[in-house]
N, CA and C of each residue as an Amber inpcrd file, in Angstrom:
protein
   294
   0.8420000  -1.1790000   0.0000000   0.0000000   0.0000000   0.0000000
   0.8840000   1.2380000   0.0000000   0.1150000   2.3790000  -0.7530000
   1.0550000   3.8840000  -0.7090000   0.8500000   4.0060000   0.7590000
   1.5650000   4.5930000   1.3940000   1.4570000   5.0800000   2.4480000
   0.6590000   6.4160000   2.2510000   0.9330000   6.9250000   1.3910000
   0.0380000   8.6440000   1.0000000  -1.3720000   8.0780000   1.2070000
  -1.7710000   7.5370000   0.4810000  -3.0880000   6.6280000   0.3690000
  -3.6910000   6.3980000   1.8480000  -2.6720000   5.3700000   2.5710000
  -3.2300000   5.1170000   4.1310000  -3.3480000   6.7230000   4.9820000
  -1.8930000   7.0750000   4.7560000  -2.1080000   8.6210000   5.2200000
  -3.4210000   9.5830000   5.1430000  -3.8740000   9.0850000   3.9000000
  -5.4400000  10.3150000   3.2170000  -6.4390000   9.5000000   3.7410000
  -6.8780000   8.4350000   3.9020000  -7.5180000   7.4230000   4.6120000
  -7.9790000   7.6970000   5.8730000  -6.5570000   7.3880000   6.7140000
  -6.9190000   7.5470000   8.2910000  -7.6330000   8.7800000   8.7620000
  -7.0850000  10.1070000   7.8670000  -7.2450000  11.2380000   8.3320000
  -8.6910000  11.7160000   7.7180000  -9.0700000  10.9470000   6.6510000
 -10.1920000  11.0940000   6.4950000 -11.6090000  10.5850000   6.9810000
 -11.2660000   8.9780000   7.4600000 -12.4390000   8.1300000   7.6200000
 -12.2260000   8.6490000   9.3640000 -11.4590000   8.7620000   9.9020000
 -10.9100000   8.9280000  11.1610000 -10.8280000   7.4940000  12.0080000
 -10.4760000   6.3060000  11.2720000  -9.3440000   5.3570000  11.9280000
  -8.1470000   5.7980000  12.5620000  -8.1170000   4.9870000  13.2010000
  -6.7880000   4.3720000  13.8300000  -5.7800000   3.6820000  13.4120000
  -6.4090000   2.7980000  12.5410000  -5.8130000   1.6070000  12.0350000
  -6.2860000   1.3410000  10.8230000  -5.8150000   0.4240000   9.7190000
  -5.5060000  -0.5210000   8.5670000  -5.7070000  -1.6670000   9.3160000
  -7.0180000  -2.7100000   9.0510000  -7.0480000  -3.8700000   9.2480000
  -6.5320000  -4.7900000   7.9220000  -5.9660000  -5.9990000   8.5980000
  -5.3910000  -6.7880000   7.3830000  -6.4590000  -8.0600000   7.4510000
  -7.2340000  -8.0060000   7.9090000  -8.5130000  -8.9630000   7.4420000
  -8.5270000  -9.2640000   5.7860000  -8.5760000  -9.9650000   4.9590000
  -8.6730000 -10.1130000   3.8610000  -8.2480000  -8.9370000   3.0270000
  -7.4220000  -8.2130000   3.2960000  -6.5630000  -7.0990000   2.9560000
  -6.7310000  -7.1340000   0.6910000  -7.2090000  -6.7140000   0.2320000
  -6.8810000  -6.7610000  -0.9700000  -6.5270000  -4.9260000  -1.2120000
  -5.5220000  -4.8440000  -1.9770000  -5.1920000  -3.6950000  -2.5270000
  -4.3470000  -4.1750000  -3.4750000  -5.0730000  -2.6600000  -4.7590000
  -4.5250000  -2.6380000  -6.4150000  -4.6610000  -1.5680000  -6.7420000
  -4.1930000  -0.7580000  -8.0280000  -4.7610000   0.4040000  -8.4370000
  -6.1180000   1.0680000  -8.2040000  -6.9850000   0.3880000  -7.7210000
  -7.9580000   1.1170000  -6.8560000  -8.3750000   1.6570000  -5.8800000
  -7.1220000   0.9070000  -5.4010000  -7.2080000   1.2790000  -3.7430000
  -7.1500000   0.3390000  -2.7650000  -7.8270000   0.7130000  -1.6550000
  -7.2150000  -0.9370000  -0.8510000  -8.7180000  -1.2500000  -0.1070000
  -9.0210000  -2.4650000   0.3050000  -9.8790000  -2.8390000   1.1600000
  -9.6080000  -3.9340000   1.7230000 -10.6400000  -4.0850000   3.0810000
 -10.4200000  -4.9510000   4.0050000 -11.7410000  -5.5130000   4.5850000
 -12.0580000  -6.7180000   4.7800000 -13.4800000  -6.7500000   5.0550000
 -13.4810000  -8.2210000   5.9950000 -14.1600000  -8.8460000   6.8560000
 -14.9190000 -10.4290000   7.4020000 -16.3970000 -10.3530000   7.0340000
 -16.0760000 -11.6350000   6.8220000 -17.5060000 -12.8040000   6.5450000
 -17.9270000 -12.8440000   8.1000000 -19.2660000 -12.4640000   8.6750000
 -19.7690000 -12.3510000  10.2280000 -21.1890000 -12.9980000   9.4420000
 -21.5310000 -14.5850000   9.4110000 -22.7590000 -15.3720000   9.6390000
 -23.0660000 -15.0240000   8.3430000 -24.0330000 -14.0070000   7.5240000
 -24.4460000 -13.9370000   6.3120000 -24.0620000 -12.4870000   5.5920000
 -23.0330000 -11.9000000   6.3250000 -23.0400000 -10.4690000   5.9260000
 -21.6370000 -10.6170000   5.3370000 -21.2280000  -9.8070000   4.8890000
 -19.5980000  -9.0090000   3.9020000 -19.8510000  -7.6060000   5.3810000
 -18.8360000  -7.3390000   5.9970000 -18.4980000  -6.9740000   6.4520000
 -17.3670000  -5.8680000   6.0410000 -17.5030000  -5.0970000   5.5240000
 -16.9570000  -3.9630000   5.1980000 -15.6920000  -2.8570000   6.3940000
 -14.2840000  -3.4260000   6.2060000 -13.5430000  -2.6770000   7.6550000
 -12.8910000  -1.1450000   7.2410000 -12.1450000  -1.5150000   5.7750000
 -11.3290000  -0.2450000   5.5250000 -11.8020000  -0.1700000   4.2880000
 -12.2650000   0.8540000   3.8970000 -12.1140000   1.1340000   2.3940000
 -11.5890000   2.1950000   1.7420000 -10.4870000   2.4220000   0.2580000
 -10.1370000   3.4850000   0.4590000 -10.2320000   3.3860000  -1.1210000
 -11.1290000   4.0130000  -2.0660000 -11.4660000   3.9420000  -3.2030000
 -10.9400000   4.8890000  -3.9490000 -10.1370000   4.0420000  -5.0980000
 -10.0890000   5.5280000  -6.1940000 -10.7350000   5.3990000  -7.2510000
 -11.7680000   4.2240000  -7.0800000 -12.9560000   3.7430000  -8.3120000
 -13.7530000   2.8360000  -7.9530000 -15.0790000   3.6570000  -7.2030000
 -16.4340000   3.1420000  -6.3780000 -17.1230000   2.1030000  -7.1900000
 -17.2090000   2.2950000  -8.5910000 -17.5880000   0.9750000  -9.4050000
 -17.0330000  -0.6220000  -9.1070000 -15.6250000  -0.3860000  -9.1990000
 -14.6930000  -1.4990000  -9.6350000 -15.0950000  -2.0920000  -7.5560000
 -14.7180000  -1.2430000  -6.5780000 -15.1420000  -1.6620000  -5.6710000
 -16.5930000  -2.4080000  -5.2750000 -17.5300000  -1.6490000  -5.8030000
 -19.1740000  -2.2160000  -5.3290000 -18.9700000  -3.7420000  -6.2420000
 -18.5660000  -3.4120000  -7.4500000 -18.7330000  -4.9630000  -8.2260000
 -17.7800000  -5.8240000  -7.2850000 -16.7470000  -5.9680000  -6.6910000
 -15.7870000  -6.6280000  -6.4980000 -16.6020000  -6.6690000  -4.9130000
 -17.4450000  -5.6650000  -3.9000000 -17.7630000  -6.4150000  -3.3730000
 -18.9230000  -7.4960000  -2.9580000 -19.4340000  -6.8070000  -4.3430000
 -20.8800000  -7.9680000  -4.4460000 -20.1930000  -9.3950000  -4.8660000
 -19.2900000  -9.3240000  -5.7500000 -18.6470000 -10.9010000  -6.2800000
 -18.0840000 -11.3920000  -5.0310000 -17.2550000 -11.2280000  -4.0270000
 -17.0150000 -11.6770000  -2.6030000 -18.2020000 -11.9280000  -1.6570000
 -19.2860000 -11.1600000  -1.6500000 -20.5380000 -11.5900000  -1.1790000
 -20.7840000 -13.2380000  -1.7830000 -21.3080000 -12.9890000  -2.9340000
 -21.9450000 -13.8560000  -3.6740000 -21.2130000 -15.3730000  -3.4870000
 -19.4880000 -15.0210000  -3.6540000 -19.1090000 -16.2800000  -3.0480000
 -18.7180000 -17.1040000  -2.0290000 -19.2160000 -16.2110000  -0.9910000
 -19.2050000 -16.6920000   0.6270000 -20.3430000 -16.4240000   1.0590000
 -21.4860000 -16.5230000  -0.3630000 -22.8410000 -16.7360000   0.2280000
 -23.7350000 -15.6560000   1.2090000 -23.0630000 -14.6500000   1.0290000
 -23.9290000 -13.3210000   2.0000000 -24.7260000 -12.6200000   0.8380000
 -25.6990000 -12.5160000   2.2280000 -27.1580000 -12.3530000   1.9120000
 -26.7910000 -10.3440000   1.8230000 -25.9220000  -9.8160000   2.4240000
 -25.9330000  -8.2540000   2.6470000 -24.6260000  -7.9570000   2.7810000
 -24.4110000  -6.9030000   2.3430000 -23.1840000  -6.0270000   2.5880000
 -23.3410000  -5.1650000   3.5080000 -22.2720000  -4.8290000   4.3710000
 -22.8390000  -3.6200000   5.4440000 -21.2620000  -3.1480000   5.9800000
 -21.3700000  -1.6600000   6.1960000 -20.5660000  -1.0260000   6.7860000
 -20.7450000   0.3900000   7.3850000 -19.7980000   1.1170000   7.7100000
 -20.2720000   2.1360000   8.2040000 -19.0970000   3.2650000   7.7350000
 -19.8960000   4.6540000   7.7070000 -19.1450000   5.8780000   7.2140000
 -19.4230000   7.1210000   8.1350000 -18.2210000   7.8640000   8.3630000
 -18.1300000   9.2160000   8.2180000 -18.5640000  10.0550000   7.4870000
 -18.6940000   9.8360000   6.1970000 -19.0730000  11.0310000   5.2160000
 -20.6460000  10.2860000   5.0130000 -20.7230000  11.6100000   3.8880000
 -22.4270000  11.6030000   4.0800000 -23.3030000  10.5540000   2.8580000
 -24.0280000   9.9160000   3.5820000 -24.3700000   8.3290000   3.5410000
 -25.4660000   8.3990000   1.8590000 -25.8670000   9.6220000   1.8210000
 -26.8430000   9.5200000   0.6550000 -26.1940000   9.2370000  -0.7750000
 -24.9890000   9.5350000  -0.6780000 -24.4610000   9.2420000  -1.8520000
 -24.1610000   8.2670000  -2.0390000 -23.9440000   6.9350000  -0.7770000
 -24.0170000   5.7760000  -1.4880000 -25.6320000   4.9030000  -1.6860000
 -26.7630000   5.5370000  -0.8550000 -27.6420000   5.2870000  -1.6010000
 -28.1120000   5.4310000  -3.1810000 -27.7580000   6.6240000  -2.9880000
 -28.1150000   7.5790000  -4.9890000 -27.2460000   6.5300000  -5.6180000
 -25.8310000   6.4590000  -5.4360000 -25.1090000   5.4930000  -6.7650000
 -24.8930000   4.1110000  -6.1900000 -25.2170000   4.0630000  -5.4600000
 -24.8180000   1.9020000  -5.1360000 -26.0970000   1.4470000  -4.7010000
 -26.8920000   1.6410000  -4.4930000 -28.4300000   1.1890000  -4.0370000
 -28.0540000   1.0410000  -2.9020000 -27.4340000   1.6080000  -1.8340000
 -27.4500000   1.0440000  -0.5840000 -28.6900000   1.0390000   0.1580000
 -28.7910000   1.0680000   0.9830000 -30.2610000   0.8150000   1.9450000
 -29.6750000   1.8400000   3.2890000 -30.1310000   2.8300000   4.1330000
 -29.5690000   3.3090000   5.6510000 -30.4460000   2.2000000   6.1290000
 -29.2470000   0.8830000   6.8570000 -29.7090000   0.2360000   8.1010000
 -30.2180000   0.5100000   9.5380000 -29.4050000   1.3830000   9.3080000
 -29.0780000   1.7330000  11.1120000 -28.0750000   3.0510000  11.6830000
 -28.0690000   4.1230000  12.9520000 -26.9940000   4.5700000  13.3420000
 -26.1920000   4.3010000  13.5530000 -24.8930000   4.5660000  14.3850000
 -24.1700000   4.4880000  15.1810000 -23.4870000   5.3280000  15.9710000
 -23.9680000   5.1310000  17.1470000 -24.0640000   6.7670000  18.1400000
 -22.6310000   6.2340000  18.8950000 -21.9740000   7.4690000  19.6140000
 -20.7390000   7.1220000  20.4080000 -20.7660000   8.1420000  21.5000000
 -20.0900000   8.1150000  22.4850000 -19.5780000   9.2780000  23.1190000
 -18.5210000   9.1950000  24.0220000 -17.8310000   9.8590000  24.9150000
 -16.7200000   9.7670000  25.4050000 -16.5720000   9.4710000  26.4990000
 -15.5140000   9.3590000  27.4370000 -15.8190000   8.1870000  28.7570000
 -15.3570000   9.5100000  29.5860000 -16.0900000   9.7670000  30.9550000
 -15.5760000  10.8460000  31.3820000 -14.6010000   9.8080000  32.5450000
């Protein structure tokens, strides 16, 4: 992986970390994802071509048999409804430990 790449990544999605869970990275960029019961599990993604990604992760679905893809974002969620058909599942609320 570029490091520039992980660099624009972390600071963007606001990770911590690069999981190496099924780690694939190529000229598109890099991703990382687990199989959890019937889902694709979505950990890092760092796209420089949202097509080549959604196809590549429906074909990993399809062959470990998951019924859904699911992950979660920082940035704003309608745009992967408008171009990937996503569905909003659910929040995810946080807050800080005093």
């Amino acid at each position: 992986m570029y490091q520039g790449d992980v660099d624009k990544y972390l600071k963007k999605s606001g990770d911590e970390k690069i999981y190496t869970d099924n780690l694939i990275e190529n000229e598109n960029g890099f991703a990382s994802y687990r199989i959890v019961g019937d889902k694709l599990i979505l950990l890092n993604v760092y796209s420089k071509n949202g097509k080549y990604w959604d196809e590549k992760f429906m074909e990993i679905a399809k062959e470990n048999s998951c019924k859904k893809i699911r992950f979660g974002t920082r940035r704003n969620y309608r745009g992967f409804i408008r171009k990937y058909n996503y569905k909003l599942a659910g929040y995810i609320l946080e807050k800080g430990v005093k």
